[in-house]
C-alpha positions in Angstrom: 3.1 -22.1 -182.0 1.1 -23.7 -178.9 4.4 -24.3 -177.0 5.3 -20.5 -177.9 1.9 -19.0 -176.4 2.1 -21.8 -173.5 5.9 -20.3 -172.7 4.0 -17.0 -172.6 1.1 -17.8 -170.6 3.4 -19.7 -168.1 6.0 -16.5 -167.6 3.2 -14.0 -167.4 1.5 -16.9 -165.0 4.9 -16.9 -162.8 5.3 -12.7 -163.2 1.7 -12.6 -161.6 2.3 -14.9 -158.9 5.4 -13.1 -158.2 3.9 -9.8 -157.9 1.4 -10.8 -156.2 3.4 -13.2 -153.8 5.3 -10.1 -153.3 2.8 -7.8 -152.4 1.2 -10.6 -150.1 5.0 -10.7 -148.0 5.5 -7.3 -147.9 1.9 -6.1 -146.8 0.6 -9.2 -145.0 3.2 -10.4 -143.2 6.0 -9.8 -140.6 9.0 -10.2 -142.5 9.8 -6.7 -144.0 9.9 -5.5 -140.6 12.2 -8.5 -139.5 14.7 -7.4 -142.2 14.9 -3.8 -141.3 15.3 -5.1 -137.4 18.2 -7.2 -138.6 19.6 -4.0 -140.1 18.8 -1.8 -137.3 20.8 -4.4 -134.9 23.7 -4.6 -137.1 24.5 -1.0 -135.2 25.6 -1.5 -131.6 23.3 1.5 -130.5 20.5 -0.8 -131.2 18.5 -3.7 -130.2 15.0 -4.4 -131.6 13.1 -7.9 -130.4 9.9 -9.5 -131.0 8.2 -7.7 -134.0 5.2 -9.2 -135.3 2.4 -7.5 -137.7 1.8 -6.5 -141.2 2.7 -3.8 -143.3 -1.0 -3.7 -143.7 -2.7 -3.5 -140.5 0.0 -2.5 -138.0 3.0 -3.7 -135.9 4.0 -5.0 -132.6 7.4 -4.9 -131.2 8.2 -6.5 -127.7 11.7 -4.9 -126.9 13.5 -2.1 -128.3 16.1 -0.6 -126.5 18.1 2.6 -128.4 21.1 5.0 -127.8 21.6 8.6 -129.3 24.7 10.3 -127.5 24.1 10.1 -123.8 20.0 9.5 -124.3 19.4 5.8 -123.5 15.6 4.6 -124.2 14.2 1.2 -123.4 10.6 0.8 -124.5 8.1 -2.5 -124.4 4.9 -3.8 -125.9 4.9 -1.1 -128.5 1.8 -1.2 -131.2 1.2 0.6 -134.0 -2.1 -0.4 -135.4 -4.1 1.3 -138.5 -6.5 0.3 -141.2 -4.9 -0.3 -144.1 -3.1 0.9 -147.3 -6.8 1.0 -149.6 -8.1 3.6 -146.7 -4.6 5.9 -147.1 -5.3 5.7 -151.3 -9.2 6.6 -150.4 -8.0 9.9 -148.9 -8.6 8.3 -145.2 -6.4 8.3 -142.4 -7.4 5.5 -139.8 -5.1 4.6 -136.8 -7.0 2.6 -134.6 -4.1 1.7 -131.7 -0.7 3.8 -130.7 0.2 2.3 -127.5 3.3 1.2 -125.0 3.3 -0.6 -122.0 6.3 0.3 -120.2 9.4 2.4 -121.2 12.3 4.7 -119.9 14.1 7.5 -121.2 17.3 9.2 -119.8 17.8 12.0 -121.6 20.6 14.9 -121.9 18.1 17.5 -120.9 20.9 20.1 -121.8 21.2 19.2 -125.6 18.0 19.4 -126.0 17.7 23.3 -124.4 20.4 24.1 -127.3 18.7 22.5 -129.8 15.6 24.8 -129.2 18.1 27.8 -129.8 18.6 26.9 -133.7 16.6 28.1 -136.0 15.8 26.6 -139.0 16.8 28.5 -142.6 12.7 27.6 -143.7 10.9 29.2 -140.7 8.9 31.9 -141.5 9.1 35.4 -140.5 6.7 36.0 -137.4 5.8 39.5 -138.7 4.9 38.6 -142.5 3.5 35.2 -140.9 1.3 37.9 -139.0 0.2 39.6 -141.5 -0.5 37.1 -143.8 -3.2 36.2 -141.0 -4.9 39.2 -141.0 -5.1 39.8 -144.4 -6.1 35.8 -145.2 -9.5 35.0 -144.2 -8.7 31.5 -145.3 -6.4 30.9 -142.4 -8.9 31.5 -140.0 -10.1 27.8 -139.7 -10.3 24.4 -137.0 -7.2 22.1 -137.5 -10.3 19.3 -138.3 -10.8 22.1 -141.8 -6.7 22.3 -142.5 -6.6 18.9 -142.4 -10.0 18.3 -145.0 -8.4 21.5 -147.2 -5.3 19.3 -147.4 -6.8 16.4 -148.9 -7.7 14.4 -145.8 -11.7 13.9 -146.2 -11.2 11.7 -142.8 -8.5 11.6 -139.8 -9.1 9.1 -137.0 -6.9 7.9 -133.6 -9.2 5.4 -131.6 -6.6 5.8 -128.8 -3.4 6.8 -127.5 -2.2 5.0 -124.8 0.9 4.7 -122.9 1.5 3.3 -119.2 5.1 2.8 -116.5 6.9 4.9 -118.6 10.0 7.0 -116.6 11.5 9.7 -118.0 14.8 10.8 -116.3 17.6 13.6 -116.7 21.2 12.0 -116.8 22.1 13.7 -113.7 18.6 12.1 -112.5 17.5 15.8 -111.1 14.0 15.2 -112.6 12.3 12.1 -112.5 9.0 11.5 -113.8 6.9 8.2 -113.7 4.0 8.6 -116.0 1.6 5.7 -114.5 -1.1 6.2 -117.4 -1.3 8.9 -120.1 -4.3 8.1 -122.3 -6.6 10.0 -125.1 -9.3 8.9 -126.7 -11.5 9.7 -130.2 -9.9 12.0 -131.9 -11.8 12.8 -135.1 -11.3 15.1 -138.2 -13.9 14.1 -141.1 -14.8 16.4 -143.8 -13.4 19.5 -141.9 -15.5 18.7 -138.5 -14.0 17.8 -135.3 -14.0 16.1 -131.8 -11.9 14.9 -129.3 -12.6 12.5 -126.9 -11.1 12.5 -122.9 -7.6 13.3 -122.1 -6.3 11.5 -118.8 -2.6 11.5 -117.7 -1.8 10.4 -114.0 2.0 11.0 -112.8 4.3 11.6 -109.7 4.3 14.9 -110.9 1.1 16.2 -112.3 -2.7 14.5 -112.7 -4.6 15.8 -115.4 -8.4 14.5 -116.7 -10.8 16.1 -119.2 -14.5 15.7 -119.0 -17.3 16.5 -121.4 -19.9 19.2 -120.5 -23.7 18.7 -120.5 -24.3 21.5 -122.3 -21.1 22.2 -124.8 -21.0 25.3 -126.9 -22.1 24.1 -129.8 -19.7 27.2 -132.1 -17.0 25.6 -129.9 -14.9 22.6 -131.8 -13.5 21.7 -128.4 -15.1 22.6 -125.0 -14.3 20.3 -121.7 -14.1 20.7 -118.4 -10.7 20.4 -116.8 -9.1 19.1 -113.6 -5.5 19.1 -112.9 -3.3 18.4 -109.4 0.0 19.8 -109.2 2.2 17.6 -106.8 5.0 18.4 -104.8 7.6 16.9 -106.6 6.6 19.1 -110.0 8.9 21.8 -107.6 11.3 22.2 -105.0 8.9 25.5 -103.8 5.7 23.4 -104.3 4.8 22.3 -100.1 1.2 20.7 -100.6 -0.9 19.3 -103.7 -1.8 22.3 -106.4 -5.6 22.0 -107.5 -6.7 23.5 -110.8 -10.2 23.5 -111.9 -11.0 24.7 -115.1 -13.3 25.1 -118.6 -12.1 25.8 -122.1 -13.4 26.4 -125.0 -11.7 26.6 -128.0 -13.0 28.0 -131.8 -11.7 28.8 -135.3 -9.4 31.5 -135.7 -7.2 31.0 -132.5 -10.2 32.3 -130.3 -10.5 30.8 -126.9 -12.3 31.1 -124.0 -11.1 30.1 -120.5 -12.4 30.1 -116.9 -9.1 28.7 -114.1 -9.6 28.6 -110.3 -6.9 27.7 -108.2 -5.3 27.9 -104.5 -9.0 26.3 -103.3 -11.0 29.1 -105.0 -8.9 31.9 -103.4 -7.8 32.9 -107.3 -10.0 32.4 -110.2 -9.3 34.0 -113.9 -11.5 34.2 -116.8 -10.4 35.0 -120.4 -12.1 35.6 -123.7 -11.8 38.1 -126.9 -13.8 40.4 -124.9 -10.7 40.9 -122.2 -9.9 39.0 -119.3 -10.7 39.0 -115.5 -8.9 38.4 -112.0 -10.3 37.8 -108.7 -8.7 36.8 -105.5 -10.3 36.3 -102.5 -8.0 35.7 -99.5 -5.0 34.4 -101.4 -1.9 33.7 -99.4 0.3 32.2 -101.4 2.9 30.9 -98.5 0.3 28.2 -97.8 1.5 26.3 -100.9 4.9 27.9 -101.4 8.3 27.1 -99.4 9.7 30.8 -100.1 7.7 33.2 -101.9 8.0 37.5 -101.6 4.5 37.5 -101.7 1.9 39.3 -99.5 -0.9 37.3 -97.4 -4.2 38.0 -97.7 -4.6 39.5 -100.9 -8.1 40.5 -102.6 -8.7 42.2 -105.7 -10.4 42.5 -108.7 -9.0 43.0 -111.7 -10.5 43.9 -115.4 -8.7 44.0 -118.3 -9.8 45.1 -122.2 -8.3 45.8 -125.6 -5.1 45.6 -126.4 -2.2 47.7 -127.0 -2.7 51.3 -126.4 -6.7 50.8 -126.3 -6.0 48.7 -123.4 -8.6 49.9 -120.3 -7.8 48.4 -117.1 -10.2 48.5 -114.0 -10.0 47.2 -109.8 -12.3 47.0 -107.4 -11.0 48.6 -104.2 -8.5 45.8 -103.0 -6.0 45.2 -100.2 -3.2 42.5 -99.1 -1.3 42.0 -95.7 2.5 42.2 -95.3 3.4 40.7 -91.2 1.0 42.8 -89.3 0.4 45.8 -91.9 -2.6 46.4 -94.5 -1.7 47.5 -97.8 -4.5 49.5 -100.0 -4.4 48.5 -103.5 -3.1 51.9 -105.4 -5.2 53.5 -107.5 -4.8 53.0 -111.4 -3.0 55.6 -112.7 -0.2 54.2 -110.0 -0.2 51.1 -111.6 2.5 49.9 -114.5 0.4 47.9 -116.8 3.5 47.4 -119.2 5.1 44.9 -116.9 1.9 43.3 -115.5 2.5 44.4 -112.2 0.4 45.5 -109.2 0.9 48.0 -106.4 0.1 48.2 -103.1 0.6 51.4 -100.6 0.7 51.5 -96.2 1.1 55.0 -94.8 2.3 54.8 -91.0 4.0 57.9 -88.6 4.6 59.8 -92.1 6.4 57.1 -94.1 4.9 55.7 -97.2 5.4 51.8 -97.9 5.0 50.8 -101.6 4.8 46.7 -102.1 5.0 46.2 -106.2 3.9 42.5 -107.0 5.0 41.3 -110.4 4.6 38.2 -112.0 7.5 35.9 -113.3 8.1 32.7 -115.9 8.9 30.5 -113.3 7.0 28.7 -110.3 6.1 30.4 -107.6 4.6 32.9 -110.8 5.4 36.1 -108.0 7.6 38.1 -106.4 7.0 41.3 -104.5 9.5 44.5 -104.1 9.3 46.4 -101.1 10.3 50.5 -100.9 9.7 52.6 -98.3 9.5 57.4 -98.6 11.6 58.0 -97.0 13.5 55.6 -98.0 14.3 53.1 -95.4 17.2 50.0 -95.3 15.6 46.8 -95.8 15.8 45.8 -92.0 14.7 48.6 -90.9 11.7 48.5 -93.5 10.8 44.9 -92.8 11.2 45.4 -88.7 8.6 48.1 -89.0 6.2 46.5 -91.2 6.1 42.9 -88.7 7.5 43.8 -85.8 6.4 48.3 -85.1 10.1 48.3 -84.6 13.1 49.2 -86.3 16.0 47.4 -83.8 16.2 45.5 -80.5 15.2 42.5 -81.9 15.2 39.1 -80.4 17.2 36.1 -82.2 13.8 34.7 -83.2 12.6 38.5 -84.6 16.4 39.0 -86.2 15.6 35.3 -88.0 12.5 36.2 -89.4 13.8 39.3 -90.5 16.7 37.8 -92.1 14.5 35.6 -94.0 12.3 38.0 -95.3 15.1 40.0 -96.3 16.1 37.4 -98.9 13.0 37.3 -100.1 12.0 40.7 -100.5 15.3 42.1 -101.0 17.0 39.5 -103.9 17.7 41.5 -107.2 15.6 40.6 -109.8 18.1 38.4 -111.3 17.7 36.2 -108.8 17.2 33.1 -111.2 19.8 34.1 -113.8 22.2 33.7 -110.7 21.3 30.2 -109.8 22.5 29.5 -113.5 25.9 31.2 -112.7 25.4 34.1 -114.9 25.9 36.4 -111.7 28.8 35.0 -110.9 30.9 38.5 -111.9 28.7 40.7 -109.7 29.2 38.4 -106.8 32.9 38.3 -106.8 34.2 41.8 -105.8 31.8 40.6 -102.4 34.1 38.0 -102.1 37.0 39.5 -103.2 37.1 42.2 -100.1 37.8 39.4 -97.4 40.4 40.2 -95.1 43.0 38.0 -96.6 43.1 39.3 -100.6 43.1 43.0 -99.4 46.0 42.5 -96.8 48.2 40.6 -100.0 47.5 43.9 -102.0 48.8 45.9 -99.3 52.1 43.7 -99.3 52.7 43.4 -102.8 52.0 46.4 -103.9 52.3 49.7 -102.1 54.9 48.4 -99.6 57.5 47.6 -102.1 57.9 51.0 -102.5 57.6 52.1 -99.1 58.9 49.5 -97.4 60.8 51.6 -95.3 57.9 53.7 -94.3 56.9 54.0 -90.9 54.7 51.2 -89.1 51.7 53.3 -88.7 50.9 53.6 -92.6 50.9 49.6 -92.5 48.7 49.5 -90.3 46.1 51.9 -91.7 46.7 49.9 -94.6 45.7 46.8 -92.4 42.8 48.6 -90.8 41.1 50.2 -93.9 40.4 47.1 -96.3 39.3 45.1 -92.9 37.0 48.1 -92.5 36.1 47.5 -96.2 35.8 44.2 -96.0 33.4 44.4 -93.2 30.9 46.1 -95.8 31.0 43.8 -98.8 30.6 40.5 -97.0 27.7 42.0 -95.9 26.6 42.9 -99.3 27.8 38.8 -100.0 25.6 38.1 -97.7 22.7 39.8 -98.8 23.3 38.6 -102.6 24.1 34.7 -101.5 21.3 34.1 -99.1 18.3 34.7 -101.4 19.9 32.0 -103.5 19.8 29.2 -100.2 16.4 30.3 -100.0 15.0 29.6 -103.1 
């Protein structure tokens, strides 16, 4: 009987060690990781080196290098650092380090613009989505009180750091080198939160938060922001951006917002209450390559409500366009729908309208010029620079030229640089001299080929007369295009 209960003792001995030997290797030690590494290398597409760390506490990894289609990424000195598994049980999320110390990523830009076309069968309909907002009061909370609600009494990130990393298209047409990009104290404990300071420094943009002195205490975030947009963000951008700002965000999606850029020439505010406009000598050609925008522009603008309660309101405002004054139009002139502003010159009985409208895409403006009566665009522009309408010099006939491609693009001017244009530009094309002349020969000759010489050569002489016209219209569509 004592051998029988010694067996027993000595299996349920061995089971415990075993369990507990087990849990020790797969929590406290590196080698579960260094098993699924030796998987993950078994595929040619990857190659992970160096891991060390528990499942416990965190892991390090000195090398991985990965492929997915074209995308190539080579990343180094990656941790992953948190507090442990009895923390996650307690209802506490800890991570104390996320962090990489040099990487690069070339990346099929173009699948990934698909991919944000497809839209997945769980997503929720905007408009009952909306709705349910309104009608919930219990969606109208911080992230810090979604995340308590969902059972997470604490959420923690002592930092997020990475550093070198470069992030390339395949065809290398953007090219970013993120020096540092680091955040700080971010904190979620029983639904109250905080964030610490937000720093990223780039070829391409610098960006650094700040605390205030005096925060808004109904505020869960409120910091002071500066930003510096450089040059090689954008092929338009000529000189360093500088954006100066203060948000302040609350429950419910409410924010509130003050931005001044272009060295204080433009500065916005924004809150429930409406939102707010100034500019104060703005000439946006100082910072832009090519931009159809007016010099000189000042304004005030008010906006509040929404929808059809919307009230809009301007200080008496004006902007420059070569040598000419524009006087901001008076409200009921403007088109509020498409966010656009107007500006009107009256000179020897011809009324000059200048409608500035903003767009998606850097430089944010372009500006439409009209003229009553209406004038062509060389002859509008000549006026408005030059007092003139023709004799201009080479120099004068350049500037004009430029401005016309500015002024004068269609609208679609962006949509054509992606080739979807491509069908109104070709009967331009199509009118040269030589495609018109082969029509003439192979179509209404054969029957008249007989015909006296005369009709051949009106044949000859209308389409070059034609052609004249269109390549001019070529021209017109083609050259905003170098411009931009």
């Amino acid at each position: 009987m004592n051998k029988v209960v010694g067996c027993f003792l000595f299996i349920a001995i061995l089971c415990l060690l075993l369990v507990v030997g087990g849990y020790v290797v797969m929590m406290h030690t590196p080698l579960p990781a260094k098993a699924l590494a030796e998987v993950l290398n078994q595929d040619p597409n990857f190659d992970v080196q160096g891991i060390s760390g528990s499942a416990s506490k965190g892991f390090s990894i000195d090398k991985t290098h990965f492929k997915s289609g074209e995308s190539e990424f080579w990343f180094e000195g990656l941790t992953f650092k948190y507090s442990g598994y009895g923390d996650v049980m307690a209802g506490k999320i800890i991570i104390h380090e996320i962090s990489m110390k040099s990487g690069k990523a070339v990346m099929d830009f173009d699948d990934l613009d698909a991919g944000q076309g497809v839209a997945s069968p769980f997503q929720v309909d905007a408009g009952e989505a909306a709705k349910d907002h309104d009608n919930d009061t219990a969606l109208k909370r911080t992230p810090a009180q979604e995340i308590f609600e969902s059972g997470i009494s604490v959420f923690r990130i002592d930092l997020i750091e990475f550093s070198n990393l470069t992030i390339q298209n395949l065809d290398k047409s953007f090219d970013l080198l993120l020096e540092k990009a680091r955040i700080d104290n971010i904190v979620a404990e029983e639904g109250v939160g905080s964030m610490g300071e937000l720093v990223v420094e780039s070829n391409m943009l610098s960006l650094n938060t700040s605390r205030l002195s005096d925060p808004d205490q109904n505020a869960y975030y409120h910091r002071k922001v500066e930003a510096v947009a450089h040059p090689n963000i954008h092929d338009n951008l000529i000189k360093d951006l500088r954006w100066d700002g203060e948000i302040a965000l609350y429950k419910d999606d409410a924010s509130r917002q003050s931005h001044t850029l272009f060295d204080g020439a433009l500065r916005t505010e924004s809150s429930e209450d409406g939102e707010s406009v100034i500019m104060e000598g703005l000439t946006l050609s100082n910072y832009f390559k090519s931009v159809s925008a007016p010099e000189d522009i000042r304004i005030s603008l008010t906006e509040k409500g929404e929808g059809d309660d919307t009230k809009r309101s301007a200080t008496p405002g004006s902007f420059q366009i070569g040598k000419k004054v524009f006087v901001v139009a008076p409200l009921e002139l403007q088109t509020a729908q498409d966010s656009s502003l107007v500006g009107i010159h009256e000179s020897k009985g011809v009324t000059y309208s200048a409608k500035i409208q903003l767009l998606d895409d850097l430089p944010f403006i372009r500006t439409d010029l009209s003229s009553e009566p209406e004038q062509e665009p060389v002859e509008l522009l000549g006026n408005l620079v030059y007092g003139k309408s023709e004799d201009f010099s080479e120099e004068e006939q350049a500037e004009i030229d430029r401005l016309q491609a500015l002024y004068f693009q269609p609208p679609e001017a962006e949509k054509a640089k992606e080739g979807e244009t491509d069908d109104d530009a070709e009967p331009a094309t199509d009118t040269d001299e030589e495609e018109p002349a082969a029509d003439a020969k192979e179509d209404e000759p054969a029957a008249d080929a007989k015909e006296d010489e005369p009709a051949d050569d009106a044949k000859e002489d209308e389409p070059a007369d034609d052609a004249e016209k269109p390549a001019g219209d070529a021209e017109e569509a083609t050259d905003p295009e170098g411009t931009e």
